[in-house]
N, C-alpha and C positions, 0 to 999 in steps of 0.2 A: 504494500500500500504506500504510495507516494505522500509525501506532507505537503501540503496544500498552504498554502498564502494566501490573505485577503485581499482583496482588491477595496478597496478603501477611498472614499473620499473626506481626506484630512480639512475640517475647517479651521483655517484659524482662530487663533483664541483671541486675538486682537478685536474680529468681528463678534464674535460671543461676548467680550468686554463692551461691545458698541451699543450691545442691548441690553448692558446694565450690571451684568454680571458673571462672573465666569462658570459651566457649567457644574451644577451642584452647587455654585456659590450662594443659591436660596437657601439650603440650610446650613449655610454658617460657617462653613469648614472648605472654603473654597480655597483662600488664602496662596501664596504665592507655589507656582506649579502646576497653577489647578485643578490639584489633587478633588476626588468629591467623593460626597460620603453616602449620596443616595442617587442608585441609577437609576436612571430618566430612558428608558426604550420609547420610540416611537414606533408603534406599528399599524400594519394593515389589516385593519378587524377583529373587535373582541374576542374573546373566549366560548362561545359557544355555551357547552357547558364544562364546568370544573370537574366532571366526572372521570379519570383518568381511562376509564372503557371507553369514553368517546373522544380521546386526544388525537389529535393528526400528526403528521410527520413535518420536515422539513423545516422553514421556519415557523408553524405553527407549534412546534416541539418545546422548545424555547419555555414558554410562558410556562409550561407544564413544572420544567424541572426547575423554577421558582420553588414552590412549594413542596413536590415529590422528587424522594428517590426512586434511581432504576435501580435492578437487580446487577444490573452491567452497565459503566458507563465508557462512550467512548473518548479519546482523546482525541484532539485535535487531526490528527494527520489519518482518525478512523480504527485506532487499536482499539481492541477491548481488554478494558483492565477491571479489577475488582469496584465494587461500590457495598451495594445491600448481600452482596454475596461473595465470598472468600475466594471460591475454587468452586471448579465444574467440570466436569467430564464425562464423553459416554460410554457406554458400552459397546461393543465389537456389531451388534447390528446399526448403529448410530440412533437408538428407536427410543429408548432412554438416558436422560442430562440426569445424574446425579449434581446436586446443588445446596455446596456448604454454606450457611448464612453466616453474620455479622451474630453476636448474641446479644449489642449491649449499646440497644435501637428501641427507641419508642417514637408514635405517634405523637402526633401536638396534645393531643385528645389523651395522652398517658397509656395509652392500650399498645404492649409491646410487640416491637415487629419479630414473629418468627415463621415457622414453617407453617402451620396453618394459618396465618395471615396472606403467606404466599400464595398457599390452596385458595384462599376466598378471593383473592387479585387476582390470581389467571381463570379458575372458574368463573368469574364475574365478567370477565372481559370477553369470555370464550360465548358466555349469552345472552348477552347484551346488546350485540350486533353492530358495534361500533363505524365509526367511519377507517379504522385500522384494522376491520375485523380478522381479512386476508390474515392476518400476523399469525394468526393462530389454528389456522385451518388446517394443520396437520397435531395439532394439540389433543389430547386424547382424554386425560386425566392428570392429576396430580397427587402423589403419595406422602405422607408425612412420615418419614422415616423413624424422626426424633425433634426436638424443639430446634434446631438450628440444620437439619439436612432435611431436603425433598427430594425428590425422584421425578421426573416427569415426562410423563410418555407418551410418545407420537405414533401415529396410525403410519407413516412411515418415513423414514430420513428427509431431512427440511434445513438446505443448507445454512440457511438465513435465520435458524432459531434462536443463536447465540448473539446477532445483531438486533432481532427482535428485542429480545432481552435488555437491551439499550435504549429500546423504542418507548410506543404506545405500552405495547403488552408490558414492557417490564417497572412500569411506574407500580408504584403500592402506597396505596391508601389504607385510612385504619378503617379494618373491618367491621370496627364499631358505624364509622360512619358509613360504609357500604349497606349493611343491617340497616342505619337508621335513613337510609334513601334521602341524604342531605346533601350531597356531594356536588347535582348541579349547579349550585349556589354559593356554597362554601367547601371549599379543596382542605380536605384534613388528608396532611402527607407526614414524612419523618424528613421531609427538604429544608435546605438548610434558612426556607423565609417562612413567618405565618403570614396566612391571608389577615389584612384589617379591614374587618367589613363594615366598620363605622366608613372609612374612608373612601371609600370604593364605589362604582357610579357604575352600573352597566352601561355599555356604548359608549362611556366615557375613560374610565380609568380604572386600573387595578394598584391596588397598593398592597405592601407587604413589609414586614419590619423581619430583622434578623431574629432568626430564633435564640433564645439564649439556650444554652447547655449544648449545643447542636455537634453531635459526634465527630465531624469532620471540618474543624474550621478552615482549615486552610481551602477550601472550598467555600466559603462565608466571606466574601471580599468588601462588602457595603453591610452598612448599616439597613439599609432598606433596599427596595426595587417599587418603581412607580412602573407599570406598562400605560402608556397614552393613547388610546384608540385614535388615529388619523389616517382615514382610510385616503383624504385626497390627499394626491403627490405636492399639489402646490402646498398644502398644510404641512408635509413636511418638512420641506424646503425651509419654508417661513421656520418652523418649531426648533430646527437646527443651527440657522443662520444668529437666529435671536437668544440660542442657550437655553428654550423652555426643554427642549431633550437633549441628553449625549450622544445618544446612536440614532439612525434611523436607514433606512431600506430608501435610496433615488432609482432614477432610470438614466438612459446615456440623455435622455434632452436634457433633463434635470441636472446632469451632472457636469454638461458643458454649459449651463445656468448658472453653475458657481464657480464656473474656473474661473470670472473674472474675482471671485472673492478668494483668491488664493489657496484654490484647490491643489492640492497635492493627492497624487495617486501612484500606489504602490501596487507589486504585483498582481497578476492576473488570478483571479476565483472565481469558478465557472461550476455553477445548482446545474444548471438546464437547459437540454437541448431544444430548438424549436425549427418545425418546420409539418410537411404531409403525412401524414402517415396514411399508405395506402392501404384500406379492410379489406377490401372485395376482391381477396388476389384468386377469388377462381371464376370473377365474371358473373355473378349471378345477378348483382345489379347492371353494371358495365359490363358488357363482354371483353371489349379491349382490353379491360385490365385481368382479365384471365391470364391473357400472354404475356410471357416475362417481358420480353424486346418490347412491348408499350413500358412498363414501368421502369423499365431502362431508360426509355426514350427522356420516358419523364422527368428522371435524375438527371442526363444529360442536357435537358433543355434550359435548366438552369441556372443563373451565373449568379453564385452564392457569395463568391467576393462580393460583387457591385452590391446586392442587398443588403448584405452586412452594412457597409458602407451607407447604403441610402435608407436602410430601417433600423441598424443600431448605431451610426456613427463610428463603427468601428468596433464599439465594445464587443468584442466576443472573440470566435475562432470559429475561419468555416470550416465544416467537417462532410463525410458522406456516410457515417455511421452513426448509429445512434449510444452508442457504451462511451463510457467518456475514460479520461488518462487514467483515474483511479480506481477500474472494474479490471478485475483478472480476463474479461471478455475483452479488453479493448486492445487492436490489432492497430500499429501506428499505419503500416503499406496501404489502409483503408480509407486514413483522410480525404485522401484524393481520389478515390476508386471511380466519381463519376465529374472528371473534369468538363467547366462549361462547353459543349461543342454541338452548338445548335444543325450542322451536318448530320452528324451521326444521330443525332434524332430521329432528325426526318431519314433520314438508310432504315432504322430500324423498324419506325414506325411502317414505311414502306414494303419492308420482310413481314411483316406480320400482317398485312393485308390492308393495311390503313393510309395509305399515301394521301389520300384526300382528309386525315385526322378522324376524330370524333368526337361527342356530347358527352362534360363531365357537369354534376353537379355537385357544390361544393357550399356546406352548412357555413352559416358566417355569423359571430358574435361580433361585438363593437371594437373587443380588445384583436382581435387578427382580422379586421376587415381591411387595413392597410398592408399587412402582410398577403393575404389572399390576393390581394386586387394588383399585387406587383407580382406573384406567382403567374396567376391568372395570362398575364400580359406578355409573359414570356412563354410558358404555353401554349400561348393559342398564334406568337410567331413558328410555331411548327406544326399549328395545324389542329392541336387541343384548344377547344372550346368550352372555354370558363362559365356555366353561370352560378350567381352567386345565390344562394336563398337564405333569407337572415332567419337566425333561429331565435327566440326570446333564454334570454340567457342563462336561466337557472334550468331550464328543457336540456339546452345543449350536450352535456354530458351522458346523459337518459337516454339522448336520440342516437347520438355513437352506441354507445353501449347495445341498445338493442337493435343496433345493425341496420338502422335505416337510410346511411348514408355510405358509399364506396368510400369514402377519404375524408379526413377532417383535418384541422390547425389545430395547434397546439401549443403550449410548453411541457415538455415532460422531463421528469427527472433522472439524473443521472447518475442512480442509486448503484449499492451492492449488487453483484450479477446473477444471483438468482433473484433477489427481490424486484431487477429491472426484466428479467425471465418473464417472470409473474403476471406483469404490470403489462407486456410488451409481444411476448412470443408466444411462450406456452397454448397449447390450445385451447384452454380454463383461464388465457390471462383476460383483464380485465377488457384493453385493449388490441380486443383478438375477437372479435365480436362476430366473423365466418368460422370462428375455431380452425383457421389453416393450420397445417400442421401436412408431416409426411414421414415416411416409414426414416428415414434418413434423421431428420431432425429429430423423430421421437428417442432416436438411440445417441443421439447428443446429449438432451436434454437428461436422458439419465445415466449418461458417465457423471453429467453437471453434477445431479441429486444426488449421485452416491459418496460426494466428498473423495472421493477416492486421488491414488498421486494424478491421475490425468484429468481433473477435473479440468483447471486450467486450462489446460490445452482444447479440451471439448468446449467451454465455454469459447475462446476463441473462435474454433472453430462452428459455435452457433451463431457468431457474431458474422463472420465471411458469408456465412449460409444466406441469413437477414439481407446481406448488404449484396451479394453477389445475385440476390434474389429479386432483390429492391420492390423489400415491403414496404420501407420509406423513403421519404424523399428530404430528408435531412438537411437543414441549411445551416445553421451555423451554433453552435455554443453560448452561450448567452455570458458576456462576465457580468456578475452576483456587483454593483455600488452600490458602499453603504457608507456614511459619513458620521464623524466623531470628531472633539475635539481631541486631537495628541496629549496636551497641555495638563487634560484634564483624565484621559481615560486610556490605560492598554488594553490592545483587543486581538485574539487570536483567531483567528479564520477556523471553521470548525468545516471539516470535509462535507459534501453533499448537504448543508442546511444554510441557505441563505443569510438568517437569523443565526451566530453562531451559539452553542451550545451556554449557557447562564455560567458556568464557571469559567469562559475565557475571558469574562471581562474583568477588567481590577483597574484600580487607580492607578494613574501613570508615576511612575517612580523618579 
């Protein structure tokens, strides 16, 4: 696994002083460096519910591990190290995780964390049906061996179990407040902040104070944590520039909006791929795209420099795969596998029977309708005819998923390699809505599932497969801006979560 660097846009502190005072300098300990002693996050959309069965991933992760621990947590660059759990390992079929606990862990609520506590957190999340629920759908049961070990056992090997454990699934709540069906509201964790719900404002703001006694301080870096619900981008902007937050999530317009405020930007940190992903690869909507040499055609029609350039400003990397640097799936010779060459389109298109092109129709939300509509344009110079049908935007996902559309936009994430499996390939994945699949890749995908030494190598090769097949049409990498004050805040890039993980951030030294 690769260490990964944030991409960051540094504000200065000089402009944070312009608005009065230096971040954190509202509570009192701003003082020279400006060091602060309560983090201020900006983000995009409340909390849902506090319920840790219904936590999401990526930067919606984040707010979670405020208050709760995981059973595993990752580090920065993606290791998994201990947390609520000592040691883990399985057995020779990989079908059961033996899993040594912490003994000397309570809830805020005083109800101590042990092995049946764990029992009531992964049963709880396993029916519950969460927005993570995938996490657990190879989960079986869970054993109480003794107060500090469990056993937990899968219907069958699930290489991703031990990253779950980091995730949704591995957060733990006291079981008293699971029993007391309180959770939506108020997050009773053994994390190192408590919820203050005097303070706290749905749709507005979450606040949290340090827990005192709290097992792990050196994971305890503030005093408190504010999260700011600002879901518009100008609101952030503004919230950053004037010091009401320390961190917050821009975009590339946004972020060449502050270079004249003396943005600094440091290396590249890249969540998510965005571009086609083509469903209907055996024609049942579209015939054309039954045929490989159309979806070929497709990739080749494309000039994903230029886009970059004219939809992210640059920010990103163009790619033609969809596994990014930090999946054991990701094959570097594949970047380039479908260089721009509007020729070879039309050749291929022409071998497949299509020289005169064809009719695609393509579902459009407000966030990719400038993406689609420069897709589109270069398409249908070789003869593919774009139209666009706008979908109403909470449908959108519904209407993929249950296969009513050949191809849609997106962002998608460029997670662990069976969890991007999952999400992307598989014939059960989410985004796989024809269930393609073939005798070939099915015997990939389970060298993949068996962990075994050629996993690797099999995940690679279902990456080639993907790409040499061209289920998608992949345009470029997205780099993750997110702006802080230096002055006042250190922050470490946390691999695959836009938002990184609540313990990389600490006061700047």
């Amino acid at each position: 696994m690769k260490s990964t660097s944030l991409k960051v846009a540094a504000v200065s502190a000089g402009l944070l002083l312009l608005a009065g005072c230096t971040a954190g300098g509202s509570n009192g300990s701003g003082g020279e460096g400006g060091s602060t002693d309560i983090l201020k996050i900006g983000q995009i959309g409340d909390v849902s519910s506090w319920d840790p069965a219904q936590a999401h991933v990526g930067h919606a992760l984040m707010p979670y591990q405020v208050v709760y621990d995981s059973l595993l947590r990752r580090e920065p660059d993606g290791t998994l190290v201990p947390m609520l759990a000592t040691d883990w390992s399985y057995d020779d079929s990989r079908t059961v995780l033996t899993v040594d606990l912490r003994d000397d862990v309570t809830f805020s609520d005083g109800t101590p964390f042990n092995a049946e506590a764990v029992k009531a957190n992964l049963d709880h999340f396993k029916g519950a049906n969460g927005r993570q629920a995938v996490q657990l759908t190879q989960y079986q049961s869970t054993t109480v061996v003794d107060d500090d070990t469990v056993q937990i056992a899968l219907v069958q090997p699930d290489p991703a179990m031990e990253y779950y454990l980091s995730q949704a699934a591995g957060l733990m709540a006291s079981p008293a407040a699971i029993a007391g069906g309180s959770l939506e509201t108020t997050p009773v964790g053994s994390g190192p902040y408590v919820f203050d719900t005097a303070n706290s404002v749905r749709d507005s703001q979450a606040v949290f104070t340090a827990r005192e006694g709290y097992w792990d301080p050196s994971l305890q870096k503030f005093s408190g944590v504010e999260l700011r619900n600002l879901e518009e981008l100008s609101a952030r902007v503004n919230a950053i520039l004037s010091g009401q937050v320390d961190f917050t999530t821009l975009d590339a317009k946004s972020a060449a909006q502050v270079e004249g405020a003396k943005l600094a930007v440091i290396p590249d940190y890249q969540v998510d791929w965005t571009g086609t992903s083509i469903l209907d690869r055996a024609g049942q909507l579209v015939p054309a795209l039954g045929d490989v040499r159309v979806r070929q055609a497709m990739n080749y029609a494309v000039d994903r420099e230029t886009l970059l350039q004219e939809l992210q400003l640059g920010y990103g990397t163009a790619t033609s795969q969809v596994f990014g640097p930090d999946s054991s799936a990701y094959v570097s010779d594949l970047e380039n596998r479908y260089p721009y060459d509007p020729a070879k389109a039309k050749q291929l298109l022409a071998e497949a029977g299509y020289a005169d092109g064809f009719d695609l129709t393509l579902p459009v939300i407000s966030a990719f309708s400038t993406q689609v509509t420069a897709i589109a344009q270069q398409l249908g110079d070789v003869g593919i005819r774009v139209t666009q049908e706008t979908v109403p935007g909470p449908d959108y996902v519904a209407n993929i998923v249950q296969g009513r559309y050949p191809a849609f936009n997106f962002n998608l994430a460029q997670t662990e390699t069976w969890v991007a499996i999952n999400q992307l390939v598989s014939p059960t994945a989410t985004f796989n809505p024809f269930d393609t699949t073939s005798p070939e890749l099915e015997a990939l995908l389970a060298k993949v599932q068996s962990g075994g030494a050629d996993a690797d190598a099999a995940a690679q090769d279902v990456n080639r497969y993907v790409t040499d097949n061209a289920w998608f049409l992949p345009l470029y990498r997205i780099d993750q801006i997110a702006a802080y004050d230096p002055t006042a805040l250190s922050v470490q890039a946390q691999v695959q979560m836009a938002i990184p993980s609540i313990y990389n951030f600490a006061p700047a030294k």
